[in-house]
C-alpha positions in Angstrom: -14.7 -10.2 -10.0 -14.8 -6.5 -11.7 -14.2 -6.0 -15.5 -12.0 -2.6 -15.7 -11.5 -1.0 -18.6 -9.2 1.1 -18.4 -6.7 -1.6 -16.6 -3.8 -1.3 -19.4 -0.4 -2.0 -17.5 1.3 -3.5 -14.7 1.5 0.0 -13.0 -2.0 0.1 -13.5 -2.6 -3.1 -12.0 -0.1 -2.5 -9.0 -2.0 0.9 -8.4 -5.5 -0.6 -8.1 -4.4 -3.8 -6.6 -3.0 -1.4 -3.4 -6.3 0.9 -3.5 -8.5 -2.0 -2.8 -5.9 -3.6 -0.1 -6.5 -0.4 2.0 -10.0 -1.2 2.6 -10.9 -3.0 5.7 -11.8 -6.3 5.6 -10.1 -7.2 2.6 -8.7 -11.0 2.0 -6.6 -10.8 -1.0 -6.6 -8.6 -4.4 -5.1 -9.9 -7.9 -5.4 -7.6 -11.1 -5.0 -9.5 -14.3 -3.8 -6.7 -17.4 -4.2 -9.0 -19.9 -8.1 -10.1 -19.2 -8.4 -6.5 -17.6 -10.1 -8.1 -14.4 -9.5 -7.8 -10.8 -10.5 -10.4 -8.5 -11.2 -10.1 -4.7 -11.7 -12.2 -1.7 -13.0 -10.6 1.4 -14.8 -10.8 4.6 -18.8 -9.7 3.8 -18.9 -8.7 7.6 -16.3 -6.4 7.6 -16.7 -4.9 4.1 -19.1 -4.8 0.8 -19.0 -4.9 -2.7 -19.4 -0.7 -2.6 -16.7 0.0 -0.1 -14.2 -2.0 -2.9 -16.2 -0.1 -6.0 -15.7 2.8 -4.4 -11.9 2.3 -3.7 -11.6 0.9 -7.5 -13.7 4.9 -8.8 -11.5 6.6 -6.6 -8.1 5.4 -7.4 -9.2 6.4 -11.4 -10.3 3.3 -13.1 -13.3 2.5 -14.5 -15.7 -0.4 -14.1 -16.7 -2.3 -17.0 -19.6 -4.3 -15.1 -20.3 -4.1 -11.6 
């Protein structure tokens, strides 16, 4: 689970829910506004934790703790 802070609406939440879909490997993505969290499943041979903080940094939001 990554803290972002700057997660602040559902377009925001839409937006980095679709930037983390696009990387390979990936299970399933929920952003959560209101406890500004996003939560991941994915599979650890096809993808890592940096490919998703990468996507998240990218795509314009911050992470509050990695």
């Amino acid at each position: 689970m990554f803290q972002i802070s700057n997660l602040n609406s559902q377009d925001d939440a839409e937006k980095i829910t679709q930037a983390v879909l696009g990387v390979w490997g990936i299970g399933q993505a929920e952003a959560n506004v209101s406890q500004k969290t996003l939560l991941l499943s994915f599979d650890e041979r096809m993808a890592s934790i940096q490919d998703f903080t990468q996507a998240i940094k990218e795509s314009g939001y911050e992470i509050a703790s990695e």
